[in-house]
N, CA and C atoms as a LAMMPS dump frame, in Angstrom:
ITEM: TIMESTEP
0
ITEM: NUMBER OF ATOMS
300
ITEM: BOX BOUNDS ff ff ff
-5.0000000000000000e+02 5.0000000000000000e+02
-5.0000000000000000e+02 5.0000000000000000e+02
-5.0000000000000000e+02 5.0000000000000000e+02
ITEM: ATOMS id mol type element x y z
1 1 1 N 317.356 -256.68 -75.275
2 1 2 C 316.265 -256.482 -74.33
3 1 3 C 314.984 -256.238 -75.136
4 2 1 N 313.658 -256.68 -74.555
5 2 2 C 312.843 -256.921 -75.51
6 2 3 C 311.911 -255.241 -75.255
7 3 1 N 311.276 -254.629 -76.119
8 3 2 C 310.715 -253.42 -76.165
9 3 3 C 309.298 -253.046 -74.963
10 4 1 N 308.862 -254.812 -74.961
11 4 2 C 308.029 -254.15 -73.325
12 4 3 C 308.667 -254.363 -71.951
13 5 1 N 310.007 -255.012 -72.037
14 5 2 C 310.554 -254.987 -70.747
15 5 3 C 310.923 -253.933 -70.711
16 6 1 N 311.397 -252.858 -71.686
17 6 2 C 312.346 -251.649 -71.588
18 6 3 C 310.59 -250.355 -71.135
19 7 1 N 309.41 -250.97 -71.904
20 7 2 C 308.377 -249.909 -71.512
21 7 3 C 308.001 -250.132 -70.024
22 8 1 N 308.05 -251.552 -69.281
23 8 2 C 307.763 -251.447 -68.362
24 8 3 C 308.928 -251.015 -67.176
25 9 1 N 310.192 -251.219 -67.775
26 9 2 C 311.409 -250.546 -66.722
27 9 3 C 310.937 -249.024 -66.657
28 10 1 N 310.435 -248.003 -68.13
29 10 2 C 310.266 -246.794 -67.798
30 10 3 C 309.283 -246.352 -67.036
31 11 1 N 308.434 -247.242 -66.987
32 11 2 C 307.037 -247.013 -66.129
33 11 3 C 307.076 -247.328 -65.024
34 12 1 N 308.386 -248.577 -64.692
35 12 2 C 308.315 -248.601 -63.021
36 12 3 C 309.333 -247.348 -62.664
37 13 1 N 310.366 -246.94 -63.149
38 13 2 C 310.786 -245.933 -62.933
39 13 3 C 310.18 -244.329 -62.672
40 14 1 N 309.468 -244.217 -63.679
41 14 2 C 308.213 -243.074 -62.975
42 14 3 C 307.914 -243.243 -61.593
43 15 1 N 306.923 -244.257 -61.977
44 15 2 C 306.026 -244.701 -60.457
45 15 3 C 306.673 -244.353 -59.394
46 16 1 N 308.449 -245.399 -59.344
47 16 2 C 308.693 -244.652 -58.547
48 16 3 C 309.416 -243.349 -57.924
49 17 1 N 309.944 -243.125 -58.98
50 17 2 C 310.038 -240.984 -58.699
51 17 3 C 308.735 -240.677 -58.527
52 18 1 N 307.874 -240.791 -58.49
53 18 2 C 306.594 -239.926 -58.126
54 18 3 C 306.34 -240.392 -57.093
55 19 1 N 306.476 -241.489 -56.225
56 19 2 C 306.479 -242.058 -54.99
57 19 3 C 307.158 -241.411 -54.065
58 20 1 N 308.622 -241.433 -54.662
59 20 2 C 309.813 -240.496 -53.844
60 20 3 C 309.199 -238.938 -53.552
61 21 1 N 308.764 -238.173 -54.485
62 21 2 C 308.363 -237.156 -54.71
63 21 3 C 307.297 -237.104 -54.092
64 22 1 N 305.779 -237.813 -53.763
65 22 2 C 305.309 -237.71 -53.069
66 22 3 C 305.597 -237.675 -51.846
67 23 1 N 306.392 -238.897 -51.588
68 23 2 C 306.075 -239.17 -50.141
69 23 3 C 307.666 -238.624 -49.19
70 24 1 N 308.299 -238.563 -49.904
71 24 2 C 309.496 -237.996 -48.987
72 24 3 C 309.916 -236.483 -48.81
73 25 1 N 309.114 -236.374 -47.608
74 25 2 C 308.649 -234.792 -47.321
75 25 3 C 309.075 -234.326 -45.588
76 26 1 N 309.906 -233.328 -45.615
77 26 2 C 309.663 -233.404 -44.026
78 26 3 C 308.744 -233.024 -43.344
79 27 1 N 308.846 -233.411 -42.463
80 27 2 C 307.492 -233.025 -41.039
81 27 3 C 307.37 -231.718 -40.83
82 28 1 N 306.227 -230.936 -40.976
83 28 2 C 306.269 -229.732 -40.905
84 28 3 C 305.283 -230.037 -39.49
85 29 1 N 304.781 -230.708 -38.873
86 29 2 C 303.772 -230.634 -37.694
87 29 3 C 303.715 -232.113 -37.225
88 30 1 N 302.807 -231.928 -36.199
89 30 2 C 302.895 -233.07 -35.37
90 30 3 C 302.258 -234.332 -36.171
91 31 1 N 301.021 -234.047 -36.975
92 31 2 C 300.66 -235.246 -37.78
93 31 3 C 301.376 -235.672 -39.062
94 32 1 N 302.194 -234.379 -39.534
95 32 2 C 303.211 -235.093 -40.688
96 32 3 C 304.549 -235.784 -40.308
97 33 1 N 304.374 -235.412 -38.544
98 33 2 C 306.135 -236.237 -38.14
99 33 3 C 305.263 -237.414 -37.975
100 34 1 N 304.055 -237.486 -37.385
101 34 2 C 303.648 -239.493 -37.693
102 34 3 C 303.561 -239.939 -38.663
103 35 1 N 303.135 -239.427 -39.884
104 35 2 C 302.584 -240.007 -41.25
105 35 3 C 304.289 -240.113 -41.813
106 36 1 N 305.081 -239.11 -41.988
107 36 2 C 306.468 -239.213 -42.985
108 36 3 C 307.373 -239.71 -42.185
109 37 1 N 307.67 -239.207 -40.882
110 37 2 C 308.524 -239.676 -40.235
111 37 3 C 309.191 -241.252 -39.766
112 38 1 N 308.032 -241.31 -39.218
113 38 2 C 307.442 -242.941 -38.559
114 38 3 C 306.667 -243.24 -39.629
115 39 1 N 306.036 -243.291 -40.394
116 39 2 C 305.389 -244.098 -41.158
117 39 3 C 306.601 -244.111 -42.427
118 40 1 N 306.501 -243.312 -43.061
119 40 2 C 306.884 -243.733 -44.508
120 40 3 C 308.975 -243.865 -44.144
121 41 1 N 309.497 -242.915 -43.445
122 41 2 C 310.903 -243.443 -43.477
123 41 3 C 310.881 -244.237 -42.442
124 42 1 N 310.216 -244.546 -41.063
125 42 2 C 310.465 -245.597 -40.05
126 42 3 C 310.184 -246.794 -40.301
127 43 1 N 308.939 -246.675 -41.009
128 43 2 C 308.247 -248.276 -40.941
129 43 3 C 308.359 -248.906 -42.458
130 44 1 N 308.155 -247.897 -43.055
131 44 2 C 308.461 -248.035 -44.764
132 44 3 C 309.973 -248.762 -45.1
133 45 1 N 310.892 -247.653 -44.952
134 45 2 C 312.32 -248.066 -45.191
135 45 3 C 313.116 -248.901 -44.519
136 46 1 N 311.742 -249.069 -42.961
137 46 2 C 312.293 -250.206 -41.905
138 46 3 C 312.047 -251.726 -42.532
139 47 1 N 310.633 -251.878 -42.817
140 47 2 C 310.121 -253.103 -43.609
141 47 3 C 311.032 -253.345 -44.79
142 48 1 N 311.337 -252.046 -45.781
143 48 2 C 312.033 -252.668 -46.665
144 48 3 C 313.996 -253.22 -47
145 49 1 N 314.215 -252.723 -45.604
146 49 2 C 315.633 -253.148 -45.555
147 49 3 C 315.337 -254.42 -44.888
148 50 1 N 314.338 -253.964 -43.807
149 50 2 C 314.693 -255.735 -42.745
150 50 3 C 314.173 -256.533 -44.148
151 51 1 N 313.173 -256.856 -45.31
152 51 2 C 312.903 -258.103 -46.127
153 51 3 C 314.18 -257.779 -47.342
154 52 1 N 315.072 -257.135 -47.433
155 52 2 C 316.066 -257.072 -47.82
156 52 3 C 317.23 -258.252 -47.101
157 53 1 N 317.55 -257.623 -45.818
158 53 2 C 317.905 -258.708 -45.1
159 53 3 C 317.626 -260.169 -45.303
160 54 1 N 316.562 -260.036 -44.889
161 54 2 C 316.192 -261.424 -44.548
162 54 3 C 316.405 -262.564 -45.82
163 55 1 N 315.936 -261.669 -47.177
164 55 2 C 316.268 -263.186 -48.034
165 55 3 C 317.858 -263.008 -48.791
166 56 1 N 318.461 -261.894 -48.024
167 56 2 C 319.743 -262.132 -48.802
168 56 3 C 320.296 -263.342 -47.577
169 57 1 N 319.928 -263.154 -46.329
170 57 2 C 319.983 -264.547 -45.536
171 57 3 C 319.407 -265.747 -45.701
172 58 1 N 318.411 -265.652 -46.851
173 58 2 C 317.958 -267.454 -46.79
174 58 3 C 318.567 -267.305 -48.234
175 59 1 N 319.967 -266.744 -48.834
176 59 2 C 320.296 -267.212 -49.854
177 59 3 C 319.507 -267.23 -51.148
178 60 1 N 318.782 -266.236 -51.514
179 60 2 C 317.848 -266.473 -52.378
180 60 3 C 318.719 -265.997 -53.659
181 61 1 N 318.804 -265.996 -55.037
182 61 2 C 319.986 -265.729 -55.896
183 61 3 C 319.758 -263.968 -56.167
184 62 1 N 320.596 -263.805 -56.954
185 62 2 C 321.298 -262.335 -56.649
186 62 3 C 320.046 -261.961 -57.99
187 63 1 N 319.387 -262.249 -58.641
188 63 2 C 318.569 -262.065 -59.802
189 63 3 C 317.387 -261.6 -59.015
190 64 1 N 316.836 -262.469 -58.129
191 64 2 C 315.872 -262.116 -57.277
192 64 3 C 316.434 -261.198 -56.263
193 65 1 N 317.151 -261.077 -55.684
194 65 2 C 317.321 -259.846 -54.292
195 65 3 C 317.738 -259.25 -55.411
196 66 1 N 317.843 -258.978 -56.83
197 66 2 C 317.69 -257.751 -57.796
198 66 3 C 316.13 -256.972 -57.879
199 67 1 N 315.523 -258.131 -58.456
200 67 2 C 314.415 -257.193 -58.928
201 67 3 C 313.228 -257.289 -57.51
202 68 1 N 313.571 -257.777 -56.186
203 68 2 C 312.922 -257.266 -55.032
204 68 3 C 313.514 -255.586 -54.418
205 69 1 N 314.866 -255.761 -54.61
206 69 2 C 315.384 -254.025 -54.447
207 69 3 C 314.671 -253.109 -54.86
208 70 1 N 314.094 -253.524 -56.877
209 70 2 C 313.436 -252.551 -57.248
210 70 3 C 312.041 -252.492 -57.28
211 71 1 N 311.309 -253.79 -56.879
212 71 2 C 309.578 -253.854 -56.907
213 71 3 C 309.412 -253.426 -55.525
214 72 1 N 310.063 -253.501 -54.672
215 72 2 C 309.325 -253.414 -52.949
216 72 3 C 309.717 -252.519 -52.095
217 73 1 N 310.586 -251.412 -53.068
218 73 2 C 310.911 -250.22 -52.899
219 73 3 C 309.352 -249.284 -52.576
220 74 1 N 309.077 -248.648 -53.653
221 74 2 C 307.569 -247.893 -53.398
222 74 3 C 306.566 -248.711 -52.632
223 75 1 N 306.226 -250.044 -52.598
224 75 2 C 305.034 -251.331 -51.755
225 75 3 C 305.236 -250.721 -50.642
226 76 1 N 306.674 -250.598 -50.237
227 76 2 C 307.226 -250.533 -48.538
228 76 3 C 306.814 -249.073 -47.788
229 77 1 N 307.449 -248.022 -48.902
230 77 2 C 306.936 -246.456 -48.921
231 77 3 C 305.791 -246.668 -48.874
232 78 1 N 304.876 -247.026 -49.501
233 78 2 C 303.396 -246.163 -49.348
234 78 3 C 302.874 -247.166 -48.166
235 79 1 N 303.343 -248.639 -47.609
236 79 2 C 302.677 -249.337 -46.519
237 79 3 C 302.91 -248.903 -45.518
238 80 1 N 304.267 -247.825 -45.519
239 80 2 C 304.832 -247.06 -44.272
240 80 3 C 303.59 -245.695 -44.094
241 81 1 N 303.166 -245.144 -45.623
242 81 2 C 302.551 -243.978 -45.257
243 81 3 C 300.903 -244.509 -44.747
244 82 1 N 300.89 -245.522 -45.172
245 82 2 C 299.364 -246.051 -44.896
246 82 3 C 299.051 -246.248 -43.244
247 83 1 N 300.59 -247.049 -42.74
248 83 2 C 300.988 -247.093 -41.387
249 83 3 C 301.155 -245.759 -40.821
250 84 1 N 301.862 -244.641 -41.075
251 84 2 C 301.717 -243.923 -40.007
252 84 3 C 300.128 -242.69 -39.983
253 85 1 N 299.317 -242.915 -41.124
254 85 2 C 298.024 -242.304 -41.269
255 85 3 C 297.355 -242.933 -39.957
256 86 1 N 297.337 -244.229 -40.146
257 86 2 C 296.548 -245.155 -39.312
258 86 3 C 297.38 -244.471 -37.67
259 87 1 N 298.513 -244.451 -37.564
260 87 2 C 298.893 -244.465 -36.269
261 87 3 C 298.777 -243.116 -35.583
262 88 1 N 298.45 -241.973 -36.586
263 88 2 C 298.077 -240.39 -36.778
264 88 3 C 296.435 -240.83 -36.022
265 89 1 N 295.7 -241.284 -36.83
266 89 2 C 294.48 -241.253 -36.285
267 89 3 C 294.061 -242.128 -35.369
268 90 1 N 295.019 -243.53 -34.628
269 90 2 C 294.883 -243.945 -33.628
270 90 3 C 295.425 -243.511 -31.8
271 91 1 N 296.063 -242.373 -32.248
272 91 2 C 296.69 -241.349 -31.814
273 91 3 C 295.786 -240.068 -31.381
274 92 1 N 294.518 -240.079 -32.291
275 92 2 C 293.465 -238.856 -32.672
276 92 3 C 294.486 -237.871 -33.01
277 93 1 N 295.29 -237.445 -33.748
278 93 2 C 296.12 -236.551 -34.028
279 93 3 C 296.022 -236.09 -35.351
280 94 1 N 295.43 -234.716 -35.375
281 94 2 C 294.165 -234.291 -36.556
282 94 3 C 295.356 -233.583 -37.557
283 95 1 N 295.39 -233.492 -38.549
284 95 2 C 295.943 -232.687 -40.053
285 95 3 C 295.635 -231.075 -39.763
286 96 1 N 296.338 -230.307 -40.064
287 96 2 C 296.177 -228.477 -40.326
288 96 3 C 294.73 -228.587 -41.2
289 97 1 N 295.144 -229.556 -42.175
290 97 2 C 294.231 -229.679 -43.322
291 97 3 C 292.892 -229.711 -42.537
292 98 1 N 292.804 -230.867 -42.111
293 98 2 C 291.571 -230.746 -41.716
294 98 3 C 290.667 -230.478 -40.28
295 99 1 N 291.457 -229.949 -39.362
296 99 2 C 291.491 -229.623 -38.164
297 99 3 C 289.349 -228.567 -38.02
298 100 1 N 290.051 -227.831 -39.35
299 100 2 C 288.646 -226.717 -39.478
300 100 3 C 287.17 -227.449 -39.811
């Protein structure tokens, strides 16, 4: 294995423990059950199993539904948390944080 595939396996590996670590938190209130709940495990882990699905159904080879398992893991997490922010504030459903 060549020495920047092995630097960039450790660096996607960070990224994503610090992803996990950020974002997988429980709901302590009504705007963190939209943002973590529904956003990052509903819509996040929803998007990334259903495109899991889908191209192990159009047959795509096992090399690729490899390294999509591990690139579209965190993409999916943070498009889930981006999604339920958006659905928090289309909601008007204000943060503790910033309520004051």
């Amino acid at each position: 294995m060549r020495p920047s595939l092995l630097v960039f396996a450790f660096v996607w590996v960070l990224i994503t423990g610090w992803t996990f670590h950020r974002l997988w938190r429980k709901a302590t209130d009504r705007y963190t059950d939209f943002v973590y709940k529904f956003g990052v495990k509903g819509f996040g882990l929803g998007s990334y199993a259903l495109s899991i699905l889908l191209n192990a159904a159009e047959h795509v080879s096992q090399r690729e539904l490899i390294i999509q398992l591990l690139v579209w893991l965190p993409f999916s997490l943070w498009g889930g948390y981006l999604f339920g922010r958006v659905l928090a504030w289309s909601l008007n459903v204000k943060s503790h944080d910033r309520a004051a």
